[in-house]
C-alpha positions in Angstrom: 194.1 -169.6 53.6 193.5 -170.1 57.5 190.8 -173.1 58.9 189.7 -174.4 61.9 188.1 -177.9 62.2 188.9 -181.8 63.4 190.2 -184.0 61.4 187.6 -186.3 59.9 189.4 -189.3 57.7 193.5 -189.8 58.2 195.0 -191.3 55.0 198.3 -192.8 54.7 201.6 -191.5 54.7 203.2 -192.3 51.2 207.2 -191.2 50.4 207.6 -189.7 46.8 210.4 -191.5 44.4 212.8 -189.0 46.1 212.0 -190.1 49.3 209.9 -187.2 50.8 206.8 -188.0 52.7 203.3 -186.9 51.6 200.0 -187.8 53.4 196.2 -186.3 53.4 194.4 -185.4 56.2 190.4 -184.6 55.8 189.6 -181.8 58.1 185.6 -181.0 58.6 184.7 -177.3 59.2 181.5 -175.7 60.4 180.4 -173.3 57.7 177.7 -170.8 59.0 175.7 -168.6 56.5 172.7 -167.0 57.4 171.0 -169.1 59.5 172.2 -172.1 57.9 174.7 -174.5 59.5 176.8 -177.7 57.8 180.0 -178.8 57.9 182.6 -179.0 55.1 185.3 -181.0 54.3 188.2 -180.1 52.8 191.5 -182.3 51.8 194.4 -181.1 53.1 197.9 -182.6 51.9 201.2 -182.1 54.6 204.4 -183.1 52.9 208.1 -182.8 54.1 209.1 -182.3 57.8 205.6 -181.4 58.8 204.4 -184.4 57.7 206.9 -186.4 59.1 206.1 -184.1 62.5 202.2 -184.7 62.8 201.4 -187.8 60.6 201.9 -189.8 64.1 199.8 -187.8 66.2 197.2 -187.4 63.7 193.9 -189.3 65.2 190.2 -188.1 64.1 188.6 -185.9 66.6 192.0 -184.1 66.6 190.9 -179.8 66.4 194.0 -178.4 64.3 194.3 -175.0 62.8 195.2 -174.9 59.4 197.5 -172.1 57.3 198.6 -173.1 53.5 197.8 -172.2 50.0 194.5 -173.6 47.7 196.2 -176.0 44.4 193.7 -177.4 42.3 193.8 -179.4 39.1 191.7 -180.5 36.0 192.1 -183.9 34.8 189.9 -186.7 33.2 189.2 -189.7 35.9 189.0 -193.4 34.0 185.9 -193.4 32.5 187.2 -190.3 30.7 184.9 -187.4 32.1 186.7 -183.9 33.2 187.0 -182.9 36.8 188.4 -180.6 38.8 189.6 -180.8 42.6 191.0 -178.9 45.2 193.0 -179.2 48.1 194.7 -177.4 50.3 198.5 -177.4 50.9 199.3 -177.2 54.2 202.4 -175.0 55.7 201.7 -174.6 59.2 200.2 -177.0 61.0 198.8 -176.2 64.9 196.9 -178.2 67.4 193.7 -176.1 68.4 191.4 -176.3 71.4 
C-alpha cells in the first residue's frame, strides 16, 4: 500500500513493555472519484527505528509519502458492540513535496 497526504492529528509516542516505540500518525488524503472530491483519513502506526526517526519531526501540515501493509482487527468496544478497524502499518516513511 503506497499514499500521499499531510498529516492531520500527531498522537503520542508510547514504548511497548519491551521497550520499543509505537506512535500513530493520521494522514488526510484526497480521494478523487468521478467528479467527486473529499479527503480521507487513514491511521497510520510507525513503530521501531522509524518511529524513533520521524516521531520528532512529525508536525501537521507535514506532506509524507507513505509505503506499509493494511492490519485490521475485530473486537467489541465497552459497551459491548463489534467493530472493526484498520490501519495501516507503516514501513517506509518519506517526506513529500
Amino acid at each position: 500500500m503506497f499514499l500521499v497526504g499531510k498529516v492531520s492529528q500527531v498522537g503520542p509516542l508510547r514504548y511497548t513493555p519491551s521497550g520499543v516505540p509505537v506512535g500513530e500518525v493520521v494522514i488526510a488524503v484526497k480521494q478523487s472519484h468521478l467528479e467527486l472530491t473529499n479527503m480521507g483519513y487513514f491511521d497510520v502506526v510507525l513503530s521501531g527505528e522509524l518511529a524513533e526517526q520521524w516521531f520528532s519531526r512529525l508536525k501537521v501540515g507535514l506532506n509524507l509519502e507513505i509505503s506499509g501493509q493494511l492490519w485490521s482487527r475485530n473486537f467489541r468496544n465497552r459497551q459491548g458492540v463489534s467493530q472493526k478497524e484498520t490501519k495501516i502499518l507503516a514501513s517506509v516513511l518519506n517526506e513529500s513535496r
